[in-house]
C-alpha positions as CSV (number, residue, x, y, z in Angstrom):
1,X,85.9,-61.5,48.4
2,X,88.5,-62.9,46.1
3,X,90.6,-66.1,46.2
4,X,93.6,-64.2,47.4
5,X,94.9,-64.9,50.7
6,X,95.4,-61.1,51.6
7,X,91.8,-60.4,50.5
8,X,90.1,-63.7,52.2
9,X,89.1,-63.1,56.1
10,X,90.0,-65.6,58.4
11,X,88.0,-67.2,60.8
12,X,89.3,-68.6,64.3
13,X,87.0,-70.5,66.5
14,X,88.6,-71.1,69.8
15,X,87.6,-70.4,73.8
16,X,86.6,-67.0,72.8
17,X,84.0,-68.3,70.4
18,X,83.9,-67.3,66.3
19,X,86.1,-64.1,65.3
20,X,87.0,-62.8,62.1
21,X,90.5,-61.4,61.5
22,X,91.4,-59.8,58.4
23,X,90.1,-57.9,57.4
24,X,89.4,-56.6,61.3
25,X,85.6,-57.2,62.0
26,X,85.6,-53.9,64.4
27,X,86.3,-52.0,61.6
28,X,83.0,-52.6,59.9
29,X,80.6,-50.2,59.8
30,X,78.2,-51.7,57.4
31,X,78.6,-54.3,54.9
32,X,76.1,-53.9,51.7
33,X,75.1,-57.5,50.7
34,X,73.4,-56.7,46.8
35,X,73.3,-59.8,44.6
36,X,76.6,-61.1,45.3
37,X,78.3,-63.2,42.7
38,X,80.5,-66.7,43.3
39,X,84.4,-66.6,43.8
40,X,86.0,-67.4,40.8
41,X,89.7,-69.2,41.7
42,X,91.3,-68.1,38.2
43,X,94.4,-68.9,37.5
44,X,94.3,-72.3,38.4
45,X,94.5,-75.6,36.6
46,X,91.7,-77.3,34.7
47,X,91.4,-79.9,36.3
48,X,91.1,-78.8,40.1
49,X,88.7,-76.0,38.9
50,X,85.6,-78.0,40.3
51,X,86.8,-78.4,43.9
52,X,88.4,-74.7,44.0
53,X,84.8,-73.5,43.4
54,X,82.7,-75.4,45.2
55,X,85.4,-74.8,48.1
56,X,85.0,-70.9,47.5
57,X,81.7,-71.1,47.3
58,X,80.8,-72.8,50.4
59,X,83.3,-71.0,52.5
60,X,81.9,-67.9,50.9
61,X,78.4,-69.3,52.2
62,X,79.4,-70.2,55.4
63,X,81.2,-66.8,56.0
64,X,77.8,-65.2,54.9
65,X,75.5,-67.2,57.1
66,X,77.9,-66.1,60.2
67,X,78.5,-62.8,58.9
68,X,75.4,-60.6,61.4
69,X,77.3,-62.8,64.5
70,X,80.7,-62.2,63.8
71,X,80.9,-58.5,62.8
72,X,79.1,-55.5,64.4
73,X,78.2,-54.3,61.2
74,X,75.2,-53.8,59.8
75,X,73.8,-55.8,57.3
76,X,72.0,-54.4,53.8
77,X,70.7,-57.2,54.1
78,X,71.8,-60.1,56.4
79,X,72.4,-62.7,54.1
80,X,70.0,-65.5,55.9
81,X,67.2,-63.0,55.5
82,X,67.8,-61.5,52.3
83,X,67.9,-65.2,51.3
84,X,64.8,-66.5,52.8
85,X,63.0,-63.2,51.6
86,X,63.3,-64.6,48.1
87,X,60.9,-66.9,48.6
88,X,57.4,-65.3,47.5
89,X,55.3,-67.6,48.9
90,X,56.5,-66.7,52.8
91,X,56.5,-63.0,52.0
92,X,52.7,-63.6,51.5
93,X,52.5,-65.8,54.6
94,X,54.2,-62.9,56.9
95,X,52.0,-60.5,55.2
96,X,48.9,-62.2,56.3
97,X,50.3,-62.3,59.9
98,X,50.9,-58.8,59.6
99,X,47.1,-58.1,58.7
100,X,48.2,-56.3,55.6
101,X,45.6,-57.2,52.6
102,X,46.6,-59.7,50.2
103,X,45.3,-60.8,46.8
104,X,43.7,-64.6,46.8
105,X,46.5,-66.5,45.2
106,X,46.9,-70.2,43.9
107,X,50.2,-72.0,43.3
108,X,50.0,-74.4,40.8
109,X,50.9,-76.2,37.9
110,X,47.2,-78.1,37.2
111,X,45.2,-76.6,34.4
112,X,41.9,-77.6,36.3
113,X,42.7,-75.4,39.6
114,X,43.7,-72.8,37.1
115,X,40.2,-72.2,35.8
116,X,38.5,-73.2,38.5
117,X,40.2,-69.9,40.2
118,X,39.4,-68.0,37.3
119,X,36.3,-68.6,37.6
120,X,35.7,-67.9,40.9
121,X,37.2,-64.4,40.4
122,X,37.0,-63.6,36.8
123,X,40.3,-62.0,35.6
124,X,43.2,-63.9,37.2
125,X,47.0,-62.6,36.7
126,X,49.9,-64.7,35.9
127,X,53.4,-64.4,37.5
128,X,56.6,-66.4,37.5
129,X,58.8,-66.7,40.0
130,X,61.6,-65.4,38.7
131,X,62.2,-63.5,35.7
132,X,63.6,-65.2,32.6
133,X,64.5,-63.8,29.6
134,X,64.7,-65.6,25.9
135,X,67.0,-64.6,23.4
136,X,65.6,-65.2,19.8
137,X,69.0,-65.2,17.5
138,X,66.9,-65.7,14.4
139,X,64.8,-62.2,15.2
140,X,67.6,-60.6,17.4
141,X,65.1,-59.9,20.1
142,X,64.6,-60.8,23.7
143,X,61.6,-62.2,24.9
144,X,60.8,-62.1,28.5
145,X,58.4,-63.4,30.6
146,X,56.0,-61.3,32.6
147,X,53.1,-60.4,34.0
148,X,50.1,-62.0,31.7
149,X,46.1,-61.5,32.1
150,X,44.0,-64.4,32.0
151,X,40.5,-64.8,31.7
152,X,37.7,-67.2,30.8
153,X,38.3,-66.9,26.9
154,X,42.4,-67.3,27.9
155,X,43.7,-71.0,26.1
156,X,45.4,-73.2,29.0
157,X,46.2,-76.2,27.4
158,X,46.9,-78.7,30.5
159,X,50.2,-80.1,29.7
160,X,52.1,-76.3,28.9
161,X,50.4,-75.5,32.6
162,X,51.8,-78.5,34.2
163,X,55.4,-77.8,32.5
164,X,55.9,-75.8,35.5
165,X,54.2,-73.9,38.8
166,X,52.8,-70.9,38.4
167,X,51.8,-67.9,40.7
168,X,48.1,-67.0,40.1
169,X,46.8,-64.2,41.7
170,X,42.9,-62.4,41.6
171,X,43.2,-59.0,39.4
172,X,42.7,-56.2,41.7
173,X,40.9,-53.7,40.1
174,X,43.5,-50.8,41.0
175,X,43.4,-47.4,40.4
176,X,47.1,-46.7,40.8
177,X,50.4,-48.9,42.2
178,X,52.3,-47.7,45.0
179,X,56.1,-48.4,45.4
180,X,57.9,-48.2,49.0
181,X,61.5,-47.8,49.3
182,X,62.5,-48.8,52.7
183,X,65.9,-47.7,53.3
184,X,66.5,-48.5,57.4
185,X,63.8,-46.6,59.9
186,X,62.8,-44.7,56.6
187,X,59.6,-44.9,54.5
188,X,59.9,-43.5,50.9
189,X,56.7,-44.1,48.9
190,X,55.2,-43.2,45.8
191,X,52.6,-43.8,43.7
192,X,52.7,-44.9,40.3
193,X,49.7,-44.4,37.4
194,X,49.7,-43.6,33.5
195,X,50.6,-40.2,32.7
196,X,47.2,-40.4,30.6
197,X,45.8,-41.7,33.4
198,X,44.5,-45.2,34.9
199,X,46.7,-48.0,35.7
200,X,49.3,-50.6,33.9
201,X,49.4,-53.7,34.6
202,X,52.8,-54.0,35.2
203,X,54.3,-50.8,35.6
204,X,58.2,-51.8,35.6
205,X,58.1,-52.0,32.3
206,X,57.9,-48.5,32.0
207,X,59.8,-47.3,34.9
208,X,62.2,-44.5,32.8
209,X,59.8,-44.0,30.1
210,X,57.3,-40.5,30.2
211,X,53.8,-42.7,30.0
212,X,54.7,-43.8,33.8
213,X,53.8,-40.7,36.0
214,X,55.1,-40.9,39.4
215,X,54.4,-38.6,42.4
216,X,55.0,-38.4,46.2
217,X,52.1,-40.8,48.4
218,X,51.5,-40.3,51.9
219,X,51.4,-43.7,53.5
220,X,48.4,-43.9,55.8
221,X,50.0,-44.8,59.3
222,X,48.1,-47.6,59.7
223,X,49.5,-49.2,56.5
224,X,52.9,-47.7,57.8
225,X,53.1,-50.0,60.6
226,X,52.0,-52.9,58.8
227,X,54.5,-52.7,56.2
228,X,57.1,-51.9,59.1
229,X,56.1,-55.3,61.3
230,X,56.5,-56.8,58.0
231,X,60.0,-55.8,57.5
232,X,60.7,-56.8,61.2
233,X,59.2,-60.1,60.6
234,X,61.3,-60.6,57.5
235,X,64.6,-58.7,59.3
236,X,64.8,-56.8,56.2
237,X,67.0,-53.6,56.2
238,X,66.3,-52.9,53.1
239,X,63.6,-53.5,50.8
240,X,61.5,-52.0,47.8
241,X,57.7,-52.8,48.5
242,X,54.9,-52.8,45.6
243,X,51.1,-52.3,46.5
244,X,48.3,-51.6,44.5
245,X,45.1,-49.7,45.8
246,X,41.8,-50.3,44.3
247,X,38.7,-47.5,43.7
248,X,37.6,-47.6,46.8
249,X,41.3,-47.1,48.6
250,X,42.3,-50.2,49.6
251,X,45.9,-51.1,49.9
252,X,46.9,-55.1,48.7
253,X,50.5,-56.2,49.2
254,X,51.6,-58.0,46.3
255,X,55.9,-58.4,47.5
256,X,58.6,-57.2,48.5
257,X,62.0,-57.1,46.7
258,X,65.0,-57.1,49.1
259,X,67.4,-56.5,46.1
260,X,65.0,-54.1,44.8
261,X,65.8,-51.3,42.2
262,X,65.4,-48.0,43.4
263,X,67.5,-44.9,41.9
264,X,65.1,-44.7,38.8
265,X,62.4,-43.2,41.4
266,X,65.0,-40.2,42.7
267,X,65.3,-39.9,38.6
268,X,62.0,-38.8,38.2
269,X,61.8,-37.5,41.5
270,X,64.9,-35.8,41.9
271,X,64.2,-33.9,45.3
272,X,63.4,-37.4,47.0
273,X,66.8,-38.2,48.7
274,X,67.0,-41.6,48.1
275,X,70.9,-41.9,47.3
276,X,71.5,-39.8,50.5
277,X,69.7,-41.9,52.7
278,X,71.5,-45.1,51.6
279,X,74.6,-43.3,51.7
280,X,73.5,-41.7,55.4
281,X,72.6,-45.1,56.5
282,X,75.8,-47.3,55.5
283,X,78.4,-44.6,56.9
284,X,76.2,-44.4,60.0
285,X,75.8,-48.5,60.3
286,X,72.7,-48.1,61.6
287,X,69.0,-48.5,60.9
288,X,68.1,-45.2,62.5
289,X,70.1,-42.6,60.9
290,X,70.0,-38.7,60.0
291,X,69.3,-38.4,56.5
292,X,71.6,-35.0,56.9
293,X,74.1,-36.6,58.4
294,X,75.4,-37.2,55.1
295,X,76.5,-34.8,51.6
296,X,73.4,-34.3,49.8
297,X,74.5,-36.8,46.8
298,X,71.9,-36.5,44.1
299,X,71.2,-39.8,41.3
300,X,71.0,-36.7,38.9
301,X,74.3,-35.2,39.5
302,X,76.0,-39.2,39.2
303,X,73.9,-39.5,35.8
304,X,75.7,-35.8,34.6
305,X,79.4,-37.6,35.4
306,X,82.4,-38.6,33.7
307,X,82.1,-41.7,36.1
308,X,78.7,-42.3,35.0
309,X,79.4,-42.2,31.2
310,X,82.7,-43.9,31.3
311,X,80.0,-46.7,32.9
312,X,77.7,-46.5,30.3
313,X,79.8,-47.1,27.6
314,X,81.6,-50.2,29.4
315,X,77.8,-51.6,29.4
316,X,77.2,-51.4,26.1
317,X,80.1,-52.6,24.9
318,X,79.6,-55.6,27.4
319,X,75.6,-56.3,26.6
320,X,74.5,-55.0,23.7
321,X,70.6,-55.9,24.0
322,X,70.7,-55.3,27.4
323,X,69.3,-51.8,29.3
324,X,71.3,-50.4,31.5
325,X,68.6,-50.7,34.4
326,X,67.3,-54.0,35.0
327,X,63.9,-54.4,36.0
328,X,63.5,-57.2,38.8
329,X,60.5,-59.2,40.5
């Protein structure tokens, strides 16, 4: 969408209800909603830059809060839902009501909860939620924050705790991780170890590098339609899925990411047709498509392209300290 009046849809509400003209909404087959960015209303003047934005921005979020009711498209993923699927804390919630195992957590910014929970369950993980990253200019480094261990010997000094709430979860003692890739009625899972074998703590950081070993996982079916009555509940089209399974086979749901990376599995799995099911799914516009009913695209065969490295360069250029795959929550 940009602040041009041939791009911008209209919206007429009349007898007939709410109907979006141009561009026609029966031409939608499915609409892609991935991290979308704000209108910007360049060129304009200086000085009405502050109401041209805020008035692209809420039209922008009033079009998206309508946009499941007045197109016929489907929706990767309705906005509404993708939004309220940000929130960890009701991801847990609806994961409880779907009877899917889930790690004791505390939410807090209070020093004293903190190690009364640790504890009660001995190793405790830290997790933020959302990732931030700090750029040290003096070192020319990034420094992120991630997933951190604690224990009874770990320093919590009470006021850097009560600087700002914290998601504290029991350590599971897993044997591996498992990652879902939920692409409409389809179920893509894998599971995720050291190559050396054992666990990480927190595998994403090494999604693309040879220590992470990543094979094919049979979801039990039971699991299956847990995690499926959790999308439902959620009314997520879309969504990447991390567990992790302890020694004795448990499965514990730890979130779901609606805007969720996902090519970097095909890349080490290049057989698994993740690429051709997204593509199968948004030219079909519907949850329960044919996998075939698309070319058999291949992540590997973008990676060897012109396209691709023309890509790759503009990257670099753009953010130097930056990879080229972001790893998300």
């Amino acid at each position: 969408m940009r602040p041009e009046g041939k791009a911008a849809p209209s919206i007429w509400i009349d007898e007939r209800g709410i109907q979006m003209e141009r561009p026609p909404s029966g031409n939608w087959r499915s609409a892609w909603h991935r991290r979308p960015q704000r209108p910007d209303p360049s060129p304009c003047q200086d000085a009405d830059r502050t109401f041209l934005e805020r008035e692209w921005r809420l039209y922008q979020k009033n079009l998206f809060d309508l946009s499941p009711t007045v197109t016929q498209a489907l929706w990767v993923n309705a906005p509404l839902a993708a939004w309220q699927a940000e929130s960890k804390l009701l991801q847990l919630q609806e994961a409880h009501n779907v009877s899917l195992r889930v790690p004791e957590t505390v939410v807090t910014n209070h020093a004293d909860d903190v190690r009364r929970f640790i504890k009660k369950c001995g190793r405790v993980v830290f997790k933020s939620f959302y990732p931030h990253t700090w750029h040290n200019t003096a070192k020319r480094e990034l420094v992120a924050v991630g997933v951190v261990m604690l224990d009874d010997a770990s320093v919590l000094p009470d006021d850097a705790v009560a600087m700002s709430p914290g998601i504290f979860q029991r350590y599971v003692d897993k044997a591996f991780d498992v990652r879902v890739t939920v692409i409409g009625d389809h179920y893509f899972a894998v599971k995720l170890g050291k190559a050396a074998g054992g666990a990480f703590l927190d595998w994403r950081a090494y999604s693309l590098e040879e220590t992470l070993q990543v094979e094919p996982f049979d979801l039990p079916h039971e699991l299956k339609q847990k995690l499926k009555a959790l999308m439902q509940r959620l009314d997520l089209t879309f969504g990447c899925i991390d567990l992790v399974v302890d020694h004795d086979g448990n499965a514990f749901f730890l979130e779901v990411n609606q805007a969720g990376q996902f090519l970097f599995v095909e890349q080490r799995l290049t057989d698994l047709p993740l690429l051709q099911a997204m593509t199968a799914m948004l030219i079909a516009g519907r949850r329960d498509y044919r996998i075939e009913d698309s070319l058999p695209v291949r992540f590997k065969d973008y990676l060897s392209s012109d396209d691709f490295k023309r890509n790759e360069i503009l990257i670099k250029e753009q953010v130097q300290t930056e990879s080229l795959y972001s790893v998300e929550a």
